[in-house]
PLY file of the C-alpha trace (Angstrom):
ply
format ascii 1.0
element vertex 517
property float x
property float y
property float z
element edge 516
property int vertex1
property int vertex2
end_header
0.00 0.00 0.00
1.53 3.25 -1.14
2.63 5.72 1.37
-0.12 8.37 0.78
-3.14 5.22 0.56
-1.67 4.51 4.45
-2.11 8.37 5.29
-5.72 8.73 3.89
-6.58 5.80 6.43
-6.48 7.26 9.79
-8.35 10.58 8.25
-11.05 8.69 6.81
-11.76 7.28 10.97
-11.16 10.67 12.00
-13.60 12.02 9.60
-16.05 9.65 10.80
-15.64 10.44 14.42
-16.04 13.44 13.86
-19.20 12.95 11.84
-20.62 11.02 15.02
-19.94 14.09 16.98
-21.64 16.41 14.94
-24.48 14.32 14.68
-25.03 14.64 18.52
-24.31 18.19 18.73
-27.40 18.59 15.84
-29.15 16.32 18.02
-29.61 18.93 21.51
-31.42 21.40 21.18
-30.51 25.36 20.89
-31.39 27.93 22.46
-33.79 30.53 20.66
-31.46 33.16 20.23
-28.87 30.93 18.97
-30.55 28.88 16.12
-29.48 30.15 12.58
-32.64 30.65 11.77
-36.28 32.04 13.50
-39.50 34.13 13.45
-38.73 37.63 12.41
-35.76 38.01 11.47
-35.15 40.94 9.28
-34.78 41.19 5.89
-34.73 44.16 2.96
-31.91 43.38 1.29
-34.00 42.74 -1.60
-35.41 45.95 -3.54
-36.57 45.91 -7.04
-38.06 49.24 -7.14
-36.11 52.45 -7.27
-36.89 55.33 -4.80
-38.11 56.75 -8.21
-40.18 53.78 -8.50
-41.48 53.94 -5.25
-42.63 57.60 -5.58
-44.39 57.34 -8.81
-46.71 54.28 -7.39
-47.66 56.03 -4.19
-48.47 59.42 -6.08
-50.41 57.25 -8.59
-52.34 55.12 -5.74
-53.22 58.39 -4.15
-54.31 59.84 -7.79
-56.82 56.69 -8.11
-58.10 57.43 -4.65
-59.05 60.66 -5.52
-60.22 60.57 -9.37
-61.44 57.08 -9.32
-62.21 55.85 -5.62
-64.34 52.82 -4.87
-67.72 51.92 -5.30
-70.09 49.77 -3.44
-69.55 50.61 0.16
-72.22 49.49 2.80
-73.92 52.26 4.48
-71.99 52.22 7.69
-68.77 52.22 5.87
-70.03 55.81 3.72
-70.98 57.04 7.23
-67.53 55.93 8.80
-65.48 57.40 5.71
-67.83 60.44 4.78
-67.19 61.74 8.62
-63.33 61.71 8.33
-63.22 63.35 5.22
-64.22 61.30 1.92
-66.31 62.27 -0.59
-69.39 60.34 -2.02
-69.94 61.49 -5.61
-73.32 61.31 -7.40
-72.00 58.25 -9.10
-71.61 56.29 -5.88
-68.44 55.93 -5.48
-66.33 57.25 -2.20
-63.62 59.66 -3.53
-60.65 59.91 -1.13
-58.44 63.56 -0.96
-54.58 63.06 -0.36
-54.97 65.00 3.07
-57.32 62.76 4.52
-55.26 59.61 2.93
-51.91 61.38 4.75
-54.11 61.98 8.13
-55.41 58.23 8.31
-51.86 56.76 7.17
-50.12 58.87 10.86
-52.48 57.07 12.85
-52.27 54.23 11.93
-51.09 51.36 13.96
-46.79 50.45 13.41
-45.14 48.43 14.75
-48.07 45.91 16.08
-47.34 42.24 17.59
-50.30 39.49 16.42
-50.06 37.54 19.78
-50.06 33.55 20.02
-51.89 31.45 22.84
-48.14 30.96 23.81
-46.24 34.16 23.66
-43.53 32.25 22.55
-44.65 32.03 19.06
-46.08 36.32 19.19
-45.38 37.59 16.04
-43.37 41.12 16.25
-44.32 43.15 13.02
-41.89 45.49 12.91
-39.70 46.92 10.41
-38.56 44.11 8.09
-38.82 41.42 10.35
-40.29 38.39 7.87
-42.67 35.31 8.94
-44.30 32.86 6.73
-47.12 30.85 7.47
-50.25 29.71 5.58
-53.37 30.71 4.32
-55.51 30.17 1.35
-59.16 28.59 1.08
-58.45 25.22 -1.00
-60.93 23.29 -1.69
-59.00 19.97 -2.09
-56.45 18.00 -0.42
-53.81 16.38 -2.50
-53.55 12.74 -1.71
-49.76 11.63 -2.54
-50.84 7.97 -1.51
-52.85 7.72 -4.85
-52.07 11.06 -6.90
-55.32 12.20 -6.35
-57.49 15.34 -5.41
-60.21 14.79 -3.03
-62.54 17.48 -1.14
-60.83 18.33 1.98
-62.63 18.32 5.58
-61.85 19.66 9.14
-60.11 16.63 10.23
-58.01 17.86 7.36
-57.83 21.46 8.62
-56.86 20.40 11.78
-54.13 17.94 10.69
-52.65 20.72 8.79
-52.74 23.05 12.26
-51.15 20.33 13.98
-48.28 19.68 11.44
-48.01 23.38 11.37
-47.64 23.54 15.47
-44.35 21.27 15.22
-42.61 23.07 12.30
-39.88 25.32 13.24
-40.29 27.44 9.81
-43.59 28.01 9.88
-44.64 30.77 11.93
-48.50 31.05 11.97
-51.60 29.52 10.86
-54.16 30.48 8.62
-56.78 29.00 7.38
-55.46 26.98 4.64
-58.40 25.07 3.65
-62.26 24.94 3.48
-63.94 22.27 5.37
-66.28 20.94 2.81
-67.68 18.15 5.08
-69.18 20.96 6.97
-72.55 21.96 5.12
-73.71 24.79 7.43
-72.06 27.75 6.62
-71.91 28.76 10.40
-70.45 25.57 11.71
-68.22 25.27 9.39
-66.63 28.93 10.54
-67.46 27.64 14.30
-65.18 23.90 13.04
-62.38 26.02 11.30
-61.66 28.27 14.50
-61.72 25.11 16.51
-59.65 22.91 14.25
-56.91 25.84 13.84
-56.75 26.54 18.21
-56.77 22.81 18.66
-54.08 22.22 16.32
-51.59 24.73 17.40
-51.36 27.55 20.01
-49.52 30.06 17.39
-51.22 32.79 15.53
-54.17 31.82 13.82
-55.78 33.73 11.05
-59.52 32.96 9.93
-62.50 34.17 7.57
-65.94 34.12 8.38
-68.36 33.74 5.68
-71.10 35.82 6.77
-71.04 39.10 9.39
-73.42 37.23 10.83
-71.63 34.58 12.40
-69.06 37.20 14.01
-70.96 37.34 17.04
-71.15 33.69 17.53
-67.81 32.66 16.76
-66.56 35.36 19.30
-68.44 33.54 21.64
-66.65 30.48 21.35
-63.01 31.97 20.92
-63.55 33.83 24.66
-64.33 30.76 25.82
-61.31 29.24 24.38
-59.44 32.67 25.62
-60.91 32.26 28.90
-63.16 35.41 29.20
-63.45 38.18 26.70
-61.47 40.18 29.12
-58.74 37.58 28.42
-59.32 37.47 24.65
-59.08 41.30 24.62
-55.50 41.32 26.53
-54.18 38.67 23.93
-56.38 38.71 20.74
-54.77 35.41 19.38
-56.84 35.29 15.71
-56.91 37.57 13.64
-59.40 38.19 10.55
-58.31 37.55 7.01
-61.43 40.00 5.52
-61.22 40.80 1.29
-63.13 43.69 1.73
-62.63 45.15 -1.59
-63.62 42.98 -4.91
-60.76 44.44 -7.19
-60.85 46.53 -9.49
-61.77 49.37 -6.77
-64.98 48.33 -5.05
-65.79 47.90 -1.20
-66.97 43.87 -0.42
-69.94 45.21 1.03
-70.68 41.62 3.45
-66.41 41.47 3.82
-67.19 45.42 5.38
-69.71 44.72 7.82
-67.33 41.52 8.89
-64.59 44.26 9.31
-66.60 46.21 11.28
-67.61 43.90 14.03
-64.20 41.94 14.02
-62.61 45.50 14.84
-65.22 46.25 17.25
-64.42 42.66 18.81
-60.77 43.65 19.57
-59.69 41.15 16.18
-56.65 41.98 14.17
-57.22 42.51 10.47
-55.87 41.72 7.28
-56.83 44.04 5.09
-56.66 41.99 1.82
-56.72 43.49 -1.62
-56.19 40.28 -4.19
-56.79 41.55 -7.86
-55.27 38.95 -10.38
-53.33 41.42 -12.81
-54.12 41.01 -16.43
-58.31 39.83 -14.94
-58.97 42.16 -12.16
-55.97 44.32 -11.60
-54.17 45.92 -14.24
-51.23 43.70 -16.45
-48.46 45.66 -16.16
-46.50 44.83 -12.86
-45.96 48.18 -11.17
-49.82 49.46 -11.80
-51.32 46.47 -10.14
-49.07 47.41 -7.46
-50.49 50.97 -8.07
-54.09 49.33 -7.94
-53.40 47.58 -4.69
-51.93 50.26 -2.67
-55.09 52.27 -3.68
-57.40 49.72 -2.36
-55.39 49.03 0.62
-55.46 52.59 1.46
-58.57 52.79 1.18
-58.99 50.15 3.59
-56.49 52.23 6.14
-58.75 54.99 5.86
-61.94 52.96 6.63
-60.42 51.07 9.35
-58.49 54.05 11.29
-61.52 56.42 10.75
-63.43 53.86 12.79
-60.70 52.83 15.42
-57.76 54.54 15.02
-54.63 52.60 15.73
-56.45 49.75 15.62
-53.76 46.50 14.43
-54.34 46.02 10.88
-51.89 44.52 8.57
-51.65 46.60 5.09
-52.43 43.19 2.98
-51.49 44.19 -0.91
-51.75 40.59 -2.48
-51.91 40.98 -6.45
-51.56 37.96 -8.29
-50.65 36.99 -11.83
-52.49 35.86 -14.81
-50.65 33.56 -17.43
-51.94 36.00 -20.20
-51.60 33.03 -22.88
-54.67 31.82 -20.82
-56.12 33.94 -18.27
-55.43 31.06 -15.36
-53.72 31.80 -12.30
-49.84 32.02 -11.83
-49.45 31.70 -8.33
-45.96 30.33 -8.40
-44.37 32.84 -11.24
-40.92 35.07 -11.35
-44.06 37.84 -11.44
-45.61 37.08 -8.61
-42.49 36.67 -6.94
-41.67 40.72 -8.29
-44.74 41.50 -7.36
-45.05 40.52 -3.59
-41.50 42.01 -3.17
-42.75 45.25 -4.85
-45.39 45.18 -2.37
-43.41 44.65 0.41
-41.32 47.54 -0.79
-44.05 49.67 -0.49
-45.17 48.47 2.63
-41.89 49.96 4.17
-42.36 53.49 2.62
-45.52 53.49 4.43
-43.92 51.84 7.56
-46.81 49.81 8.00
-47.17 46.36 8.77
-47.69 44.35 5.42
-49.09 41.25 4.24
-48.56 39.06 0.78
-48.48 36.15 -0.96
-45.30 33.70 -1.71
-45.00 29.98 -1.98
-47.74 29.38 -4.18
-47.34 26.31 -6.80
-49.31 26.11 -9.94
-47.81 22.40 -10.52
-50.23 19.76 -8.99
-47.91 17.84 -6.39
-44.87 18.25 -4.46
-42.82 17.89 -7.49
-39.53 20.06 -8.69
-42.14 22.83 -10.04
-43.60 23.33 -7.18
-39.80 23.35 -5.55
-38.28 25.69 -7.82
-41.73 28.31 -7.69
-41.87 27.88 -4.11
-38.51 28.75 -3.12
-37.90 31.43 -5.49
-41.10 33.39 -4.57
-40.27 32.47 -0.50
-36.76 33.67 -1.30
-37.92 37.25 -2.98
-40.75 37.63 -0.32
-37.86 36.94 2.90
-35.38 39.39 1.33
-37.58 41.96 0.43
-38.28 42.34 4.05
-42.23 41.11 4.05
-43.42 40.97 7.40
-45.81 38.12 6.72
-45.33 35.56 3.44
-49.05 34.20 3.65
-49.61 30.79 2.00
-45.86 30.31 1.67
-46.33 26.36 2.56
-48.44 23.39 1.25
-50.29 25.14 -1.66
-50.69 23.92 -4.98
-52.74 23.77 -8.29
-52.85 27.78 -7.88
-54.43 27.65 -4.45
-57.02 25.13 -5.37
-54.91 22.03 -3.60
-52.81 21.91 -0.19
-50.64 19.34 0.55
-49.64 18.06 4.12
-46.61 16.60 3.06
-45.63 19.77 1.02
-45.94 21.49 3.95
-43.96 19.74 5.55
-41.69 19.71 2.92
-41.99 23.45 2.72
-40.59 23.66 6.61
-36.84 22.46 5.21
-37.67 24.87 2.20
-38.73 28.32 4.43
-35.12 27.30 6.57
-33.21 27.27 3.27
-34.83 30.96 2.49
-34.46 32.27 6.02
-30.65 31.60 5.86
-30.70 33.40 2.65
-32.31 36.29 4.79
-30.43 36.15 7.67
-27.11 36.79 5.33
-23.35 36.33 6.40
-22.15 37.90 9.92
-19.24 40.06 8.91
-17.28 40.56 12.46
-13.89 40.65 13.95
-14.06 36.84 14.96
-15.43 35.80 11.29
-12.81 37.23 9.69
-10.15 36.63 11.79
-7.55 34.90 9.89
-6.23 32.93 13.30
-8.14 29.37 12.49
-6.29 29.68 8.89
-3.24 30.20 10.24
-3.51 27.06 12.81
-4.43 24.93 9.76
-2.51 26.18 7.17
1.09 26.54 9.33
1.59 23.11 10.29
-1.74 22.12 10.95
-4.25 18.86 9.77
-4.28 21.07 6.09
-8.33 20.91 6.60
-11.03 22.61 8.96
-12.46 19.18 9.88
-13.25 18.64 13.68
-11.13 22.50 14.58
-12.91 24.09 17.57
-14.46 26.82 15.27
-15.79 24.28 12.88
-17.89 22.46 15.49
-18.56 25.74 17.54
-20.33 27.01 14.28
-21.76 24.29 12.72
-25.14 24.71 14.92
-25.30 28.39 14.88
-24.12 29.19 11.30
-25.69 26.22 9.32
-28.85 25.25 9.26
-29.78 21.53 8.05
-32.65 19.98 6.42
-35.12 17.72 8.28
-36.21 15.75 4.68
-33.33 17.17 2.00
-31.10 14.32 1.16
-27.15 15.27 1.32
-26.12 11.61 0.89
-23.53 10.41 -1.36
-24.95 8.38 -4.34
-23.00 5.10 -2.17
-24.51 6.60 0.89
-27.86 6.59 -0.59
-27.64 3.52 -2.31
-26.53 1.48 0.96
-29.68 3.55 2.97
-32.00 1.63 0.04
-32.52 4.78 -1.85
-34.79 6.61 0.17
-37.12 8.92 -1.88
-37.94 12.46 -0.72
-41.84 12.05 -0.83
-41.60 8.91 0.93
-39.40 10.80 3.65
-42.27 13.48 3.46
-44.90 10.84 4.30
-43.28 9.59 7.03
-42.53 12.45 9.06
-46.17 13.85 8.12
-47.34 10.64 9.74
-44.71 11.31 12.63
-45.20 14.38 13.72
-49.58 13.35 13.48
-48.87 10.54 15.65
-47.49 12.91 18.61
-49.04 16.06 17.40
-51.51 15.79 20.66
-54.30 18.63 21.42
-53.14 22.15 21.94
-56.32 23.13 24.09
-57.38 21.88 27.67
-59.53 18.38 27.61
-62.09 19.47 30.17
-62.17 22.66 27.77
-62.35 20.69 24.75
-65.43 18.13 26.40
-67.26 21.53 27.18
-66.99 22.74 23.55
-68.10 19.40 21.68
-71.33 19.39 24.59
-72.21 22.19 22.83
-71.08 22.70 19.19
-71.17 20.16 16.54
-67.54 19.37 15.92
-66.58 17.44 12.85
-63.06 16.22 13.80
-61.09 14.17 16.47
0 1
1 2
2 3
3 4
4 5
5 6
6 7
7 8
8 9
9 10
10 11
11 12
12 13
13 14
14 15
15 16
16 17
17 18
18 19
19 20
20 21
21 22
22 23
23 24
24 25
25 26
26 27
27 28
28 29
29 30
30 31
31 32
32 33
33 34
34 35
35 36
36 37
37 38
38 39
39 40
40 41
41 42
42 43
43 44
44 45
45 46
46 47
47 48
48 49
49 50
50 51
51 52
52 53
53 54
54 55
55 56
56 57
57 58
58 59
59 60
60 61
61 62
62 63
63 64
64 65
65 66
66 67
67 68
68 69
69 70
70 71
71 72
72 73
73 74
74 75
75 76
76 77
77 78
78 79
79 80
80 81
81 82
82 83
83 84
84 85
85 86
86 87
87 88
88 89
89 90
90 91
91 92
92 93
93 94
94 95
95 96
96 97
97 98
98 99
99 100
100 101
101 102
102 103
103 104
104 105
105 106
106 107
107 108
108 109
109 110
110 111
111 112
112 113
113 114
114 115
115 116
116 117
117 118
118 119
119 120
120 121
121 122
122 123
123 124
124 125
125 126
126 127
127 128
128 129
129 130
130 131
131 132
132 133
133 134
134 135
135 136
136 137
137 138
138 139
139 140
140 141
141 142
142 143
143 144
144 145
145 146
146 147
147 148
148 149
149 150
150 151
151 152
152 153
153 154
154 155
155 156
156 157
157 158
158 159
159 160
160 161
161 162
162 163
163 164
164 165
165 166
166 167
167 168
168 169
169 170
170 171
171 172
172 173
173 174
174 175
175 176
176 177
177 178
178 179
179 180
180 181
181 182
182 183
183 184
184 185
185 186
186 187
187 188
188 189
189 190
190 191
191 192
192 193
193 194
194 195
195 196
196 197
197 198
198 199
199 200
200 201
201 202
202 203
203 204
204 205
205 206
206 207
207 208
208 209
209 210
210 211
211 212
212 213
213 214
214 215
215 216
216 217
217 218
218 219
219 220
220 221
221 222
222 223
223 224
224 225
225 226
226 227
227 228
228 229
229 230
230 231
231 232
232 233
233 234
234 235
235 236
236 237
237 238
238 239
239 240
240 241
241 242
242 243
243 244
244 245
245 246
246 247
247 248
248 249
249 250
250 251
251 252
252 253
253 254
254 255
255 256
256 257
257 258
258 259
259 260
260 261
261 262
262 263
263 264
264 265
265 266
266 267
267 268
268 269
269 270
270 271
271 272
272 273
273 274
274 275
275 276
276 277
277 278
278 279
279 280
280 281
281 282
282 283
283 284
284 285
285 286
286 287
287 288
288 289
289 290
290 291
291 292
292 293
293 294
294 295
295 296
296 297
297 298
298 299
299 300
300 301
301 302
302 303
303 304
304 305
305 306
306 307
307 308
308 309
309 310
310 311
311 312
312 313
313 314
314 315
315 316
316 317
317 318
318 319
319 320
320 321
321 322
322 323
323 324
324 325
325 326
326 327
327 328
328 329
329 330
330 331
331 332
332 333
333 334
334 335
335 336
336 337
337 338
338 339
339 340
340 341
341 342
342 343
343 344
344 345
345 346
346 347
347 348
348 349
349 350
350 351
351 352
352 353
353 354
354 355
355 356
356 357
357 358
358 359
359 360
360 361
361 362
362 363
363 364
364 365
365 366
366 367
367 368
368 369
369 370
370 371
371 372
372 373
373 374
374 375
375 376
376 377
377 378
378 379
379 380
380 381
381 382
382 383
383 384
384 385
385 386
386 387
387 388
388 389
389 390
390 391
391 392
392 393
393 394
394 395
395 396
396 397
397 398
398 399
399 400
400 401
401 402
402 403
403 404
404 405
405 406
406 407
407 408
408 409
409 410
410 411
411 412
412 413
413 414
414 415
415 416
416 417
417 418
418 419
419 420
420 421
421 422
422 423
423 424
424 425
425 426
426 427
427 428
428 429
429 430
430 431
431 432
432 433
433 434
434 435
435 436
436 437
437 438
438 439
439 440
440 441
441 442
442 443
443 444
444 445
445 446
446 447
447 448
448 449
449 450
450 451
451 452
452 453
453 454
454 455
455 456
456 457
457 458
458 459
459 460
460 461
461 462
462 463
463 464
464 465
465 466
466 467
467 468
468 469
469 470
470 471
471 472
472 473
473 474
474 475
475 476
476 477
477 478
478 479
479 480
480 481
481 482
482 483
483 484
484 485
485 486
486 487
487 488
488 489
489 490
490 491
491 492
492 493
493 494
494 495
495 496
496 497
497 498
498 499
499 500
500 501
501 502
502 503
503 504
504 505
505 506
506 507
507 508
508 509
509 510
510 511
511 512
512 513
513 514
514 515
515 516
């Protein structure tokens, strides 16, 4: 055996010792502040409009307030609006002046938190501090067992919340799916709240399908809050309400939802969702024009009822393929466009809302890789303070997945290192650990103190992702990633447990019809 064959021996054992250790290190657990990645971190780095850019879209948003403004505005709302300072013409439609645009936009609420049932998961809005989460209403769950789409249910829903609860990367969750086993309109809001609180005790975001129900579904989350004192302190849901139909008209039912949610101490997303090229205009930078005018508008309505109250300025255009008019959730567009919108959001300083992650292919294939992770990516380093839907959706919002969300958890850590960026400081750039290697040292950086000292804090690892060598893989028996998906899907389910009290829980299903266990 030839001199250097006898040398490479001894490394290769070292190399694997020093695999073992790493292995164990990756296996405790960190401390928050300490992980490479978490909630809120901030991002920004990202701009693809000019300061130019930026000025021409606000004076044009504030130019279609004012010439065009918005039609079909329940009569509370014109009463609400009219006394701050709008302007009802004889056509209807509620014309806003820059002033009162200018007044609403300095009392508005910065810098908000959306708490969690455990404050350990609040959500600090600030700045360019990014989150992603879910969201969506699909109507189907994609079934990787047999390829299939089938109607999704609240067992479903809750599943996902559960899933969701466990994932590092995902930071709150909304609604992602419509309970379709649930005829009545009423318990099926009533099942969704449920299902989402008993799944996971972060932020949860909901809809509620008539203003009607408002009252009754706030009587079930104080009871879940423990008093609407309680719920009031810590307002742990907050409304996802479309109360504009783009182009520029009110939602007159989504108003009146508004209304009482704000009344009931909820958080609101104020979500503006015109599909450029259908209902917003094609070009990219005037559907961002349309969308800051209707979201706006919606800071006016809001603020001229409550001011301050906590609403998140929700701008989410999407993107028509034009060859066809369908949906193109999972674009380089929409990817422009929610990073345009979360530029905006920071020349308003307000706390913004978009979409990202969307996938127009079908399953958890490489599409739906490749168009969620570059939209995550642009929506993380544009600094968007909540990526909504950024996990588990596919077939343009029409499918979620529960392995792709799970999948998506390894996905969202990949694009929060991307947002967390590279720590330039005296120790990192230190040339001392060079020296120790490179002047009579091993010749390599395996197993040296600042190697394994960093390798926690400075890396971050995929749960699913498969680093293996092809030999590695091949002696493992070729694992495949969707099967890896399944499995921890069906993990994490199988000691997901119930985030809400059992005595609670007994006293809810006495006296609500709930579809899931």
């Amino acid at each position: 055996m030839s001199e250097d064959a006898l040398n490479c021996e001894p490394r290769r054992a070292a190399r694997g010792g020093g695999r073992a250790a790493r292995v164990a290190m990756r296996a405790a657990p960190l401390a928050e502040n300490l992980r490479p990645v978490r909630a809120g971190l901030p991002g920004g780095q990202y701009k693809p409009l000019t300061e130019a850019g930026v000025a021409k879209i606000h004076a044009a948003a504030l130019d279609a307030l004012e010439v065009i403004g918005l039609s079909q505005a329940p009569a509370s709302g014109v009463e609400i609006m009219t006394g701050a300072g709008a302007i009802l013409g004889d056509d209807g439609r509620l014309r806003f002046p820059r002033a009162l645009v200018e007044d609403m936009l300095a009392v508005a609420a910065r810098d908000i938190t959306l708490r969690a049932r455990d404050p350990k998961y609040d959500l600090h809005l600030s700045g360019t501090n990014v989150h992603f989460g879910t969201a969506g209403a699909a109507v189907h769950i994609v079934d990787l067992e047999t390829n299939t789409y089938r109607d999704s249910t609240a067992q479903d829903l809750f599943d996902a919340a559960r899933i969701t609860h466990h994932l590092d990367n995902v930071h709150f969750f909304q609604r992602a799916m419509v309970a379709r086993d649930v005829l009545d309109n009423l318990e099926m809001d009533l099942n969704t709240i449920y299902a989402c609180c008993a799944g996971t005790s972060k932020h949860v975001g909901t809809s509620f399908s008539d203003p009607s129900h408002v009252e009754p579904c706030f009587e079930m989350i104080h009871r879940i809050a423990g008093g609407e004192e309680a719920w009031r302190a810590r307002p742990f849901i907050s409304n996802s309400n479309c109360f504009v139909v783009p182009p520029m008209k009110f939602a007159e039912e989504s108003c009146v939802t508004m209304e009482k949610c704000i009344r009931g101490g909820m958080p609101v997303l104020l979500l503006s969702a015109g599909q450029a090229g259908a209902t917003a205009p094609a070009p990219i930078a005037l559907a961002i024009v349309q969308a800051m005018a209707e979201c706006l508008a919606g800071v006016v309505y809001v603020n001229a009822m409550a001011p301050g109250h906590p609403a998140i300025f929700g701008t989410w255009p999407f993107v028509s393929d034009l060859r066809t008019g369908a949906m193109s959730g999972g674009s380089a567009e929409q990817a422009l466009l929610t990073a345009g919108c979360a530029q905006m959001h920071r020349f308003y300083n307000l706390p913004g809302g978009a979409a990202a992650g969307i996938s127009d292919s079908k399953l958890p294939d490489m599409q739906a890789g490749w168009e969620q992770a570059i939209t995550n990516t642009l929506a993380g380093l544009s600094g968007l303070n909540m990526a909504y839907e950024a996990v588990g959706m596919h077939a343009s919002l029409l499918g979620f997945c529960l392995e792709s969300l799970v999948l998506g958890d390894d996905i969202l850590g990949q694009v929060l290192r991307t947002v967390r960026g590279i720590d330039v400081t005296e120790d990192s750039t230190s040339i001392e650990a060079m020296k120790a290697v490179c002047l009579g040292g091993p010749g390599h950086y395996l197993g040296s103190d600042q190697t394994l000292a960093l390798m926690q804090t400075e890396y971050i690892y995929p749960a699913i992702g498969n680093r293996m060598s092809p030999k590695e893989w091949v002696e493992a028996g070729r694992p495949m990633l969707l099967d890896k998906a399944i499995a921890r899907k069906n993990d994490i389910l199988a000691k997901a447990g119930f985030q809400l009290d059992p005595q609670l829980d007994a006293a809810i299903r006495a006296d609500y019809n709930i579809y899931f266990r």
